[in-house]
MINU-659713 format. One record per residue (C-alpha): z, x, y; residue in three letters. Coordinates in steps of 0.02 Angstrom, whole numbers, always signed. Layout:
REM MINU-659713
REC_Z_X_Y_ALA
...
END
This chain:
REM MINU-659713
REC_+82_-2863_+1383_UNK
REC_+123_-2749_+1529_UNK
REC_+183_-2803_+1683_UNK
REC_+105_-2764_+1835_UNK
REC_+212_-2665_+1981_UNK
REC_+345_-2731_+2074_UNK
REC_+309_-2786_+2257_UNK
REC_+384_-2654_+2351_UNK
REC_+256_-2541_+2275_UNK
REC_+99_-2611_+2355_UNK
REC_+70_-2697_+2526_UNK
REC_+44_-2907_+2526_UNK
REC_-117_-2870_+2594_UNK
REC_-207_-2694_+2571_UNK
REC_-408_-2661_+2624_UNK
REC_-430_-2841_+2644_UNK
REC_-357_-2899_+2494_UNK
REC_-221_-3023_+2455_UNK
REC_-116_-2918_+2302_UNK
REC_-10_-3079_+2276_UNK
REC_-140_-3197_+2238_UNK
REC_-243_-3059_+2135_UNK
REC_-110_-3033_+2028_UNK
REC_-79_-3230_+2010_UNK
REC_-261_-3233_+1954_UNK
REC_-247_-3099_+1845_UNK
REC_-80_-3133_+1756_UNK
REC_-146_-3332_+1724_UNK
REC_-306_-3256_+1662_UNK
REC_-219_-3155_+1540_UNK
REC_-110_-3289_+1492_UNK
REC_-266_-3390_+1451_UNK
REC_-328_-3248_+1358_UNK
REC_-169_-3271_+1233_UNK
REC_-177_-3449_+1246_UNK
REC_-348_-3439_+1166_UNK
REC_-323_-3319_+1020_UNK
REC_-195_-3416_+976_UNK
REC_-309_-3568_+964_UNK
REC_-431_-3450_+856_UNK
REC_-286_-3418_+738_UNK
REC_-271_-3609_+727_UNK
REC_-445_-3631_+681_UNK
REC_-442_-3497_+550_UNK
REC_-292_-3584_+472_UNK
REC_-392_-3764_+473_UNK
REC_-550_-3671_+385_UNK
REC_-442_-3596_+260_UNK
REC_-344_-3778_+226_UNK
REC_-529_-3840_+224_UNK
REC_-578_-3710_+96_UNK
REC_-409_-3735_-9_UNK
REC_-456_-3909_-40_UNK
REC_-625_-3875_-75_UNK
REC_-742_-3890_+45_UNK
REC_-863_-3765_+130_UNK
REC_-819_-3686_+290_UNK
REC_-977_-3646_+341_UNK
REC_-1047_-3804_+321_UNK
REC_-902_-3874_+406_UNK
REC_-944_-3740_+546_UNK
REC_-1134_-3797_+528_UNK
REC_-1071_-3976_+549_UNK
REC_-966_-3949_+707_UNK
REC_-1109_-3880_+770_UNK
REC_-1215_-4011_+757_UNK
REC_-1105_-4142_+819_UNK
REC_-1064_-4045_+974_UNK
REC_-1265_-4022_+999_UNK
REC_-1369_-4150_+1100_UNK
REC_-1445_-4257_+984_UNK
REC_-1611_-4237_+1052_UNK
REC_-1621_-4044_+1012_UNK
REC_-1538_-4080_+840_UNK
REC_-1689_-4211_+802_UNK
REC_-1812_-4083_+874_UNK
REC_-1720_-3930_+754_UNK
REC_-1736_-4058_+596_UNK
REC_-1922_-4078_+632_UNK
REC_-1978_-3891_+653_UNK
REC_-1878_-3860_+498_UNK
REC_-1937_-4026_+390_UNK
REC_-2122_-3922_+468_UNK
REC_-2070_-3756_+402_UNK
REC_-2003_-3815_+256_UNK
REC_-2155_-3911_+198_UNK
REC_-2278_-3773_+237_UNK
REC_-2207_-3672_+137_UNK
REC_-2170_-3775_+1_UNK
REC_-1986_-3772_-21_UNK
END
């Protein structure tokens, strides 16, 4: 990550805008940035545990889904599908 310039390079305040507090936003934004791939990495590593001991990840995924969903949509989901299903025979 590169750091942004030193103070005495830019004004505190320059056309209007505060460079302090920008770059406070900016440099927590980016930290949040890191903070979440390293989160992704975490998840990848719980899929792959998942998948060692057998079980599908992308049901798992499918599940998670689902149980973050509001149950109301996943009721109305299961019905158009139970419909598809059935009129087409499968």
């Amino acid at each position: 990550m590169s750091e942004f310039p030193n103070d005495h390079n830019f004004r505190a305040q320059e056309g209007g805008v505060d460079a302090d507090r920008l770059r406070s936003i900016i440099k927590r934004h980016i930290r949040l940035e890191e903070e979440v791939k390293a989160l992704r990495g975490d998840q990848k590593d719980i899929m792959s545990e998942a998948k060692s001991a057998g079980y599908c990840p992308k049901t798992i995924k499918q599940v998670i889904r689902i149980m973050n969903a509001d149950p109301k949509d996943v009721q109305e989901a299961e019905h158009l599908l139970d419909t598809y299903r059935r009129a087409l025979g499968c």
